[in-house]
C-alpha positions as CSV (number, residue, x, y, z in Angstrom):
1,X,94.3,116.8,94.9
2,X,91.2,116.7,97.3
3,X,90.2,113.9,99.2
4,X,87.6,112.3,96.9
5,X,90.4,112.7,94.2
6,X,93.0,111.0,96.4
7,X,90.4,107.9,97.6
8,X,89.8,107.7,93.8
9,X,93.8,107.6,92.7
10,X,94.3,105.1,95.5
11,X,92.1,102.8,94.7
12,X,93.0,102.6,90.8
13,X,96.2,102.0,91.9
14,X,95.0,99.3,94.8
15,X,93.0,97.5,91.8
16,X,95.9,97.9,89.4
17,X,97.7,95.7,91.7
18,X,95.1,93.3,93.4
19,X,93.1,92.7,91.0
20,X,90.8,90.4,93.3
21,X,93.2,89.7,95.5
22,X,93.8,90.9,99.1
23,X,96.8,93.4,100.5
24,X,98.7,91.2,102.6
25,X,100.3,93.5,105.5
26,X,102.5,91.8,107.9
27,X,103.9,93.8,111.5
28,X,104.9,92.7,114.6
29,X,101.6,94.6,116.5
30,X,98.4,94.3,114.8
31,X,95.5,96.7,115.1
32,X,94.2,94.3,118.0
33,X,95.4,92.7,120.4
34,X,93.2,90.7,123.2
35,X,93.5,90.1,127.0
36,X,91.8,87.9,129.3
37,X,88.9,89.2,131.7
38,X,88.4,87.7,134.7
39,X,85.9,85.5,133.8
40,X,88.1,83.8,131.1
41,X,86.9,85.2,128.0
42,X,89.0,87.4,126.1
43,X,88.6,91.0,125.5
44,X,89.8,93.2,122.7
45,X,91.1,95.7,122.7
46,X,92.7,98.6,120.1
47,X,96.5,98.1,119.0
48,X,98.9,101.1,119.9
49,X,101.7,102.6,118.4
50,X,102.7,104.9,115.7
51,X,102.6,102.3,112.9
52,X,99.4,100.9,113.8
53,X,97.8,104.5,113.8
54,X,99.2,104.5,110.4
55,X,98.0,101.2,109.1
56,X,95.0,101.4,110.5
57,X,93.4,103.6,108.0
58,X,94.6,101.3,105.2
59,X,91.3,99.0,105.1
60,X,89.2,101.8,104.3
61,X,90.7,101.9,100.9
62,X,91.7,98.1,100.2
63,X,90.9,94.8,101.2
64,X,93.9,93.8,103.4
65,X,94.3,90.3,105.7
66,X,96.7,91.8,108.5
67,X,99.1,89.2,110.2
68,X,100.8,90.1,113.6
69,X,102.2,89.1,116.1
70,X,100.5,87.2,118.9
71,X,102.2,89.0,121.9
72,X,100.4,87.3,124.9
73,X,98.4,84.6,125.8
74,X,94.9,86.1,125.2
75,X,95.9,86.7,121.4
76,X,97.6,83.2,120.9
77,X,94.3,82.0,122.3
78,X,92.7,84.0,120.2
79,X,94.6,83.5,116.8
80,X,92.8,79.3,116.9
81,X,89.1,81.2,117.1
82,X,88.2,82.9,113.7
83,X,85.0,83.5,114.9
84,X,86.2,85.7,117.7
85,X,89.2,87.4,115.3
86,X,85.8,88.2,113.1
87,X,84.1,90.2,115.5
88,X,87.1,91.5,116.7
89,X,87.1,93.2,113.4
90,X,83.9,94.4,113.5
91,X,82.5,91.6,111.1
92,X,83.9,93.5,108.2
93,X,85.7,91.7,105.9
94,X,87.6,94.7,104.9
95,X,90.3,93.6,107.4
96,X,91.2,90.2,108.2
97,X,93.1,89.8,111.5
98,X,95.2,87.0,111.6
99,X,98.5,85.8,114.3
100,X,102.0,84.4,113.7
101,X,102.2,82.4,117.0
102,X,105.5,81.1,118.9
103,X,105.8,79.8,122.4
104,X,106.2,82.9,124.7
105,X,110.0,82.5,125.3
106,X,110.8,82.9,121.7
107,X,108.9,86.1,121.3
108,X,110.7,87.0,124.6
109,X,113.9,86.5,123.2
110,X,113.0,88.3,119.3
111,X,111.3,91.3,121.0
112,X,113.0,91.9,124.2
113,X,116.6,91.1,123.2
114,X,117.0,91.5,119.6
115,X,114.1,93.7,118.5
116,X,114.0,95.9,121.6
117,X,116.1,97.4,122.4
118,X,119.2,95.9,120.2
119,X,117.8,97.1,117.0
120,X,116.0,99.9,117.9
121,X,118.5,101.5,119.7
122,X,121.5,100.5,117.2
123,X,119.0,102.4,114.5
124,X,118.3,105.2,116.3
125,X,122.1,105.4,117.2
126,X,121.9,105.7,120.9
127,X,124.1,102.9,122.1
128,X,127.2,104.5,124.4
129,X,129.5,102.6,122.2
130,X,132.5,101.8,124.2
131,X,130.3,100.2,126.3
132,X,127.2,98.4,124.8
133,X,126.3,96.7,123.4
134,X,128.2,93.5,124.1
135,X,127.0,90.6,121.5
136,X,128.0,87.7,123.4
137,X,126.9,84.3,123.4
138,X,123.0,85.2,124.7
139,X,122.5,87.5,121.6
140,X,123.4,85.2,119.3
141,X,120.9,83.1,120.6
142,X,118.4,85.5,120.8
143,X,119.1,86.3,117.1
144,X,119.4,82.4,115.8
145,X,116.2,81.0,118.2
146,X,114.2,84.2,118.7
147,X,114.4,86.8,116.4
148,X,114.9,84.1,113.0
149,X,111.9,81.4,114.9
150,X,109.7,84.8,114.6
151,X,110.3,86.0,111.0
152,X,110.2,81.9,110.1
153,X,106.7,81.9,111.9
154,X,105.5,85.0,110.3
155,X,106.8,83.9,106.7
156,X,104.1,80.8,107.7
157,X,101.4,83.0,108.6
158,X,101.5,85.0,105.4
159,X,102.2,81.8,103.2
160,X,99.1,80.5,104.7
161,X,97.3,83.3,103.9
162,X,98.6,83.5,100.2
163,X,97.5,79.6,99.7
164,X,96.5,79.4,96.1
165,X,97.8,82.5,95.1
166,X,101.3,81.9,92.8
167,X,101.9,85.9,93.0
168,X,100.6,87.4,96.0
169,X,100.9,91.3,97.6
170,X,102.9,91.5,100.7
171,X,104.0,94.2,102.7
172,X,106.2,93.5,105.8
173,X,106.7,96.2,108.0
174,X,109.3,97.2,110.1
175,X,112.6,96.3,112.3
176,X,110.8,93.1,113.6
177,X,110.9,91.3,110.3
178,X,114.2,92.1,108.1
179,X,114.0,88.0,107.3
180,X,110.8,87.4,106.6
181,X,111.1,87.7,103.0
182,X,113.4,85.1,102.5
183,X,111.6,82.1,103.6
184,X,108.1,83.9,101.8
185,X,110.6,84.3,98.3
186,X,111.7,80.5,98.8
187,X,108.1,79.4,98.5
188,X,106.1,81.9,96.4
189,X,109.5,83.0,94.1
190,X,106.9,85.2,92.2
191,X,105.6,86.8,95.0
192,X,105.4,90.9,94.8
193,X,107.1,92.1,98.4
194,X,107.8,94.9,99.8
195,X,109.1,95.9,103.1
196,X,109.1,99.5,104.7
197,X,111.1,100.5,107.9
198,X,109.6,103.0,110.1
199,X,112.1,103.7,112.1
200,X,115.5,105.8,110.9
201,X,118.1,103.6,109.2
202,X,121.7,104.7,110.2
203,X,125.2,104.9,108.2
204,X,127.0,101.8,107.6
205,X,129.5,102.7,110.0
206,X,127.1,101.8,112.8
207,X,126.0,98.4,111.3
208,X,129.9,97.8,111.4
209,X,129.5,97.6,115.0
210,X,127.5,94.3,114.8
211,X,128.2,91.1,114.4
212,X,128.7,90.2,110.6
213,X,125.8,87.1,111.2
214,X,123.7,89.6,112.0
215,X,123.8,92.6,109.9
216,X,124.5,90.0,106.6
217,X,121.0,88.3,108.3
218,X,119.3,91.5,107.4
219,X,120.7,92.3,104.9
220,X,119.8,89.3,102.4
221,X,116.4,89.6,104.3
222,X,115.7,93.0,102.6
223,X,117.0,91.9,99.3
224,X,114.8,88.7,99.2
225,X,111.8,92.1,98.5
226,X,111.2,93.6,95.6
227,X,110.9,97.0,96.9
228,X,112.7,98.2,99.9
229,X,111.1,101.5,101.7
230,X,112.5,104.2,103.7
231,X,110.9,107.4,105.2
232,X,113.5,109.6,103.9
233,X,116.0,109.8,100.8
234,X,118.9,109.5,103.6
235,X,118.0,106.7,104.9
236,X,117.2,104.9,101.4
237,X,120.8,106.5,101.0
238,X,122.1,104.7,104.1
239,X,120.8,101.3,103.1
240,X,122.5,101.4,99.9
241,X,125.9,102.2,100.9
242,X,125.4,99.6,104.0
243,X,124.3,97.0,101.2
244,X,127.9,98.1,99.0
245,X,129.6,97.9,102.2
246,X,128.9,94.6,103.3
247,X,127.1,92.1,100.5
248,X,130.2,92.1,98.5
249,X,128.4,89.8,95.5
250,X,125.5,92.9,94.9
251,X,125.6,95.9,92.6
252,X,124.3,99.1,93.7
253,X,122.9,101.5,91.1
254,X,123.0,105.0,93.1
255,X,121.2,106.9,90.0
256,X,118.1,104.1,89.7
257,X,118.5,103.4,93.7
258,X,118.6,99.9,92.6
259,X,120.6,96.8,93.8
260,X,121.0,94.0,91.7
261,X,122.2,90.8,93.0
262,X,122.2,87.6,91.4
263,X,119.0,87.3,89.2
264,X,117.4,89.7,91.6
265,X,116.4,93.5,91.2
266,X,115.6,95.4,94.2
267,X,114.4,98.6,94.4
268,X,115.2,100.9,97.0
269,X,112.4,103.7,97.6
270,X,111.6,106.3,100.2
271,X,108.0,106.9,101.1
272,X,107.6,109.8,103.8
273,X,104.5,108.4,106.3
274,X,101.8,110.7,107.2
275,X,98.3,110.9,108.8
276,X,95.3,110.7,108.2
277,X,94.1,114.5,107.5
278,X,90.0,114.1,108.4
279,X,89.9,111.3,111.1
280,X,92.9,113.7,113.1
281,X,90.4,116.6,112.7
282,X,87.4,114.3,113.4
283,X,89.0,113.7,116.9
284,X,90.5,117.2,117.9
285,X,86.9,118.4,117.1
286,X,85.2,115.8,119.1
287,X,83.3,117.2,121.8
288,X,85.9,115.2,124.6
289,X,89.2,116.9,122.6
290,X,87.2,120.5,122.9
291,X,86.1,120.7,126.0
292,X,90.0,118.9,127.3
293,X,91.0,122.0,125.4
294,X,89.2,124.6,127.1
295,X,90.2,123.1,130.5
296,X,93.8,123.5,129.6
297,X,93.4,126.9,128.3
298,X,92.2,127.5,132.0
299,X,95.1,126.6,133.7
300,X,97.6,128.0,131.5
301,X,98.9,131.6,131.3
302,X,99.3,134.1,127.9
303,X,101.0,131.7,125.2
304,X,101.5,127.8,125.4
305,X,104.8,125.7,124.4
306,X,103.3,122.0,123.6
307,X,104.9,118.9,123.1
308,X,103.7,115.5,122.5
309,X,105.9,112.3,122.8
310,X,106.7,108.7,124.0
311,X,108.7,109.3,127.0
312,X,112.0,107.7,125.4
313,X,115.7,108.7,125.1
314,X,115.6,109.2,121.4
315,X,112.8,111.8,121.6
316,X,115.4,114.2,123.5
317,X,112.5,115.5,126.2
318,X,115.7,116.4,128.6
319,X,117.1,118.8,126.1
320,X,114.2,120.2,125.7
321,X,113.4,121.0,129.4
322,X,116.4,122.7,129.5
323,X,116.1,125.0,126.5
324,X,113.2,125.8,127.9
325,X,114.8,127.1,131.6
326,X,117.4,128.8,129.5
327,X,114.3,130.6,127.8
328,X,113.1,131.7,131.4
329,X,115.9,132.2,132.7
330,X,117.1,134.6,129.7
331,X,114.0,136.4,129.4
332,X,112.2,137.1,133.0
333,X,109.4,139.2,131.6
334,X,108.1,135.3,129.9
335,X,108.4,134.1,133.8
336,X,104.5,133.8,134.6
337,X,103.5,134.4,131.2
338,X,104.0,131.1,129.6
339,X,103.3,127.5,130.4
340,X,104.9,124.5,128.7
341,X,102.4,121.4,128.3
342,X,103.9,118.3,127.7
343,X,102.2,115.4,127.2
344,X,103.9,112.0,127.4
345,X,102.9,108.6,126.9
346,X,104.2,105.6,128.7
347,X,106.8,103.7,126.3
348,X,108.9,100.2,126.9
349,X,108.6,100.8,130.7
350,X,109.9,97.3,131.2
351,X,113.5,99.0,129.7
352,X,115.8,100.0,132.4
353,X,117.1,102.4,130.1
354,X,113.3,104.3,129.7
355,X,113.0,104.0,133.6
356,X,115.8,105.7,134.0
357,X,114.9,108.3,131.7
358,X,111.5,109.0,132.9
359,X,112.7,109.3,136.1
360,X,115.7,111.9,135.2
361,X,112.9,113.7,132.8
362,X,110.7,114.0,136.2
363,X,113.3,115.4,137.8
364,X,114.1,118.2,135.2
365,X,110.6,119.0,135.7
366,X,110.3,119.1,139.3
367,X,113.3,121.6,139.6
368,X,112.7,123.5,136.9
369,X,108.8,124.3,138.5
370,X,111.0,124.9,141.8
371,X,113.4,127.1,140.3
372,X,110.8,129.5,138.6
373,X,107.3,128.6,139.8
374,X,105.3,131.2,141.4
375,X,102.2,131.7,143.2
376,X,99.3,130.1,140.6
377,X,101.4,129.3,137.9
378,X,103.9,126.5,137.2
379,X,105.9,126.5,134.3
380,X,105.8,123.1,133.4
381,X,102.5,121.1,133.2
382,X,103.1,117.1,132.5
383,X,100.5,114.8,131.9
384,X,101.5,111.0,131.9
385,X,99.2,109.1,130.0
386,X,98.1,107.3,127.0
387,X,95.1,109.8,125.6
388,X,95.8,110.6,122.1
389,X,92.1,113.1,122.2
390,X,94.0,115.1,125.0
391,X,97.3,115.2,123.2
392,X,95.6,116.6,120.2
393,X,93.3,118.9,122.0
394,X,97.1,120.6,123.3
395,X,98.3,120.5,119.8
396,X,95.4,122.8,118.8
397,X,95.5,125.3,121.6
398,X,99.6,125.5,121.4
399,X,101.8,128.8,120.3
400,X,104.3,126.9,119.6
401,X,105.0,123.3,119.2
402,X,108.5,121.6,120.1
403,X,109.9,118.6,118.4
404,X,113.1,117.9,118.9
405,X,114.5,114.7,118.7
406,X,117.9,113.1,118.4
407,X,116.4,111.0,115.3
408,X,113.1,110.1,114.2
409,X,111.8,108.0,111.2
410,X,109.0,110.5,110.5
411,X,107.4,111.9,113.8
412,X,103.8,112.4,113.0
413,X,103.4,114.3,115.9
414,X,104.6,117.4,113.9
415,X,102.2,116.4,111.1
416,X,99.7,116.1,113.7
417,X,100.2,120.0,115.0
418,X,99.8,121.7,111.7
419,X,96.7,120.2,111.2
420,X,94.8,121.0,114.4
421,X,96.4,124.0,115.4
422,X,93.7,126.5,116.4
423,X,96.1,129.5,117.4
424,X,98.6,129.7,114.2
425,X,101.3,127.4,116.0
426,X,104.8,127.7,115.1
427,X,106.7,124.6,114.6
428,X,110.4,124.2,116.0
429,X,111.4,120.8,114.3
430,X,114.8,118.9,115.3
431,X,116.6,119.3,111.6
432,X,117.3,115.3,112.3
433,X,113.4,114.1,112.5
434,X,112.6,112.4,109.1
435,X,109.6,114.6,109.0
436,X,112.1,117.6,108.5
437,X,112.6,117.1,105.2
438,X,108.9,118.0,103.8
439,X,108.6,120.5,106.3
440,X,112.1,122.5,107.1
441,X,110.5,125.9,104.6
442,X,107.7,126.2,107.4
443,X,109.5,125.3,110.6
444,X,112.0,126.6,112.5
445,X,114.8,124.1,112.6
446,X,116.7,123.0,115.9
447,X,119.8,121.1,116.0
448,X,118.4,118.7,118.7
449,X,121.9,118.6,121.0
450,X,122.0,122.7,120.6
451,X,120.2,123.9,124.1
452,X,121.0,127.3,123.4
453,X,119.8,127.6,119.8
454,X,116.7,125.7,120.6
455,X,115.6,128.3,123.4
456,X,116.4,130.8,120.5
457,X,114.0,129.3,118.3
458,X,111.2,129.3,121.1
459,X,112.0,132.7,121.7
460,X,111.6,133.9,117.7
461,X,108.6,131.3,117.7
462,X,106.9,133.3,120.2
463,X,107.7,137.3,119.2
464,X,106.9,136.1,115.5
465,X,104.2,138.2,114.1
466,X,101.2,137.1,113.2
467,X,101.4,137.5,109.4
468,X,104.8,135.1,109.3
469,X,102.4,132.3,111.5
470,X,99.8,132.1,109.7
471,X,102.0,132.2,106.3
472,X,104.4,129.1,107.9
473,X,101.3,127.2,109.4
474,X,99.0,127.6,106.2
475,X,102.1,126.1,104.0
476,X,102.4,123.7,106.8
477,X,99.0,122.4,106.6
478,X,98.7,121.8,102.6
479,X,101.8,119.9,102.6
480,X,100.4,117.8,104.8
481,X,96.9,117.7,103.3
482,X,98.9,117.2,100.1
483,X,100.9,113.8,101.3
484,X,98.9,112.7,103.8
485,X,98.3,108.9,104.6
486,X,96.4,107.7,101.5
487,X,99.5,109.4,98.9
488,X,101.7,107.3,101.3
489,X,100.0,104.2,100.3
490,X,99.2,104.7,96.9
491,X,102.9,105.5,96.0
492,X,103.9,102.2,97.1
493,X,101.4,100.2,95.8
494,X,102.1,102.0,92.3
495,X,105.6,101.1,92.5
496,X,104.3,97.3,93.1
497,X,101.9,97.7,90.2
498,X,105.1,99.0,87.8
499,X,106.4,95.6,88.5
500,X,103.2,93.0,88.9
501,X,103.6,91.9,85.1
């Protein structure tokens, strides 16, 4: 299906299910956020993120009213002026930007405590568990007047939006509202909802961890929706057997990925995310991204390792470091010869935890450069900073692309490198990063703890002939041309549609 095909599919499938009514998509950061300038007016500026990337493409193809969440000051001062939340959307009323607003504190307490890291790190399963984390009496606040205050407010702000409407489209996103869809079912009880988590979803023996309040909280959160969305058949897998584990009144239907429970049906789905295929291409061919491109050419050597990540624990930049000195220090004719780019972005630098690992990721560098660096040419190259143009502009001028994470919802990144690759990259994809399981026939899979068999897979990356790059890459790319961001949509707003009679 080409492009004009797949814009066409989407949006019978978008009017199948609106009708006239608009998408309502709910997630904690919106595709703007505002901040004060000096002279007191407020400023906006472009939301960050993975999701938001993502999301952000949606209004081209349906009318959608986004609600998020007002993070600072300058938005909760901006979520009273609808004029100003207008032009902030370019006086299109393709999107409507709207904010759930609670005092700061709250938000404090649902993001900082409960939401990050608490969540995020239980899901991505990085907790040392015979040490944290410790749920004692200042979680459970965070969870009962933080985390529940936020989904209550943002259950509000999408009720308020739905005003008229006895069946309205929702789509809540993410780990930041699991209860949302309670308090929205309590009032609109024939509302469609769906909820999609971005971010992995781990076996029930982790949720066992947690305290029962909380993991039953999320739990009859989900089931208040009427679809439930994953971005892989594991981790739709996962949430089934955590739901058998632990909501002892449901039935789970395995076969139909269904759970029934009470006079409720819920549908349990996975929908691998993806990009979009011509505004990534737009940007790596932008005149900025080429020219970025040509300088980095200059100050590398013959063939180029890239990687592209938030500098976080779960993205496993550490082991990847030292796969890379075990390369070099294995093969000393590739001493000079190559030159590892790796471009990381600032991520939750208010978490001691990232600190710490920036700083320990800095070092690997700095010794590893010592260790092998010679006159003119250093192996490692890092660039610390948020430019997504000059991240892409090394995607398309890389041998070989590394993504190797512990665990990983999707990683777009890898999606990302396919499509812009100017030199027939070869991707070496972490067997546990969601995004492996649409692309393990092209890649060369890692098991992201295994230092010694990912050096071997940079090493076979880079002697692969030609013919087998082009062959992996060109597979590569229609899969992702295939299922790219608008067949991620439409899929779940045809499952809505199966069920909006």
């Amino acid at each position: 299906m080409n492009a004009s095909e797949a814009d066409t599919a989407l949006g019978v499938a978008a009017a199948t299910l609106l009708g006239e009514r608009r998408l309502i998509i709910a997630t904690n950061r919106g595709p703007v956020t505002f901040a004060a300038a000096a002279d007191g007016s407020l400023r906006p500026r472009r939301g960050s993120g993975g999701l938001v990337t993502a999301l952000g493409q949606v209004g081209r193809h349906v009318p959608v009213t986004w609600v998020a969440a007002a993070m600072n000051e300058g938005d909760r001062r901006a979520a009273v002026d609808p004029k100003l939340l207008r032009q902030a959307a370019g006086d299109d009323d393709a999107i409507r930007l709207r904010f759930a607003s609670v005092e700061r504190a709250v938000y404090e307490q649902a993001y900082n405590v409960i939401a990050n890291p608490f969540l995020w790190f239980l899901q991505h399963q990085m907790w040392n568990l015979p040490e944290r984390p410790v749920i004692d009496a200042g979680t459970m606040r965070a969870w009962e007047r933080g985390y529940l205050v936020v989904n209550e407010a943002f259950a509000s702000a999408v009720l308020a939006q739905a005003r008229g409407d006895r069946r309205p489209r929702i789509m809540l996103h993410d780990y930041h509202l699991y209860t949302a869809a309670e308090s929205i079912r309590r009032a609109r009880p024939r509302a469609l909802l769906s909820h999609f988590t971005h971010i992995p979803w781990p076996p029930s023996s982790i949720w066992q961890n947690i305290a029962p309040t909380i993991r039953l909280g999320i739990a009859n959160g989900l089931l208040a929706n009427d679809v439930v969305g994953f971005q892989t058949e594991r981790y739709a897998h996962n949430f089934l057997r955590m739901i058998e584990s632990f909501v002892p009144d449901a039935t789970v239907d395995y076969d139909a990925r269904i759970v029934r429970r009470k006079r409720r049906t819920t549908r349990v789905r996975h929908y691998p995310i993806s990009i979009d295929v011509e505004a990534t291409r737009r940007v790596a061919g932008s005149r900025a991204a080429r020219r970025r491109a040509d300088q980095l050419l200059g100050g590398t050597r013959e063939r180029v390792i890239v990687r592209v990540d938030r500098l976080e624990p779960s993205k496993n930049i550490l082991r990847g470091f030292l796969a890379y000195e075990a390369l070099l220090q294995r093969h000393a004719r590739m001493r000079g010869r190559i030159t590892f780019l790796a471009f990381l972005v600032p991520s939750r630098t208010g978490l001691s935890e990232y600190g710490d690992y920036g700083r320990k990721v800095q070092n690997s560098v700095d010794r590893i450069n010592a260790r092998f660096g010679l006159a003119g040419w250093r192996p490692i190259q890092l660039f610390y900073e948020n430019d997504y143009a000059q991240a892409l502009a090394g995607l398309s001028i890389a041998d070989v692309v590394l993504v190797n994470p512990l665990v990983d919802g999707m990683n777009l990144v890898a999606k990302e490198a396919v499509i812009v690759s100017d030199r027939d990259a070869v991707l070496v994809l972490s067997e546990t990063a969601g995004a492996f399981d649409q692309m393990a026939d092209g890649a060369l899979p890692v098991a992201p703890a295994d230092v010694v068999g990912t050096a071997d897979a940079l090493a076979a990356a880079l002697a692969m002939p030609v013919e087998e790059r082009r062959r992996r890459l060109a597979a590569l790319r229609r899969g992702v041309e295939d299922e790219d961001v608008t067949w991620w949509l439409r899929r779940q707003l045809e499952d809505l549609a199966e069920i909006s009679d």
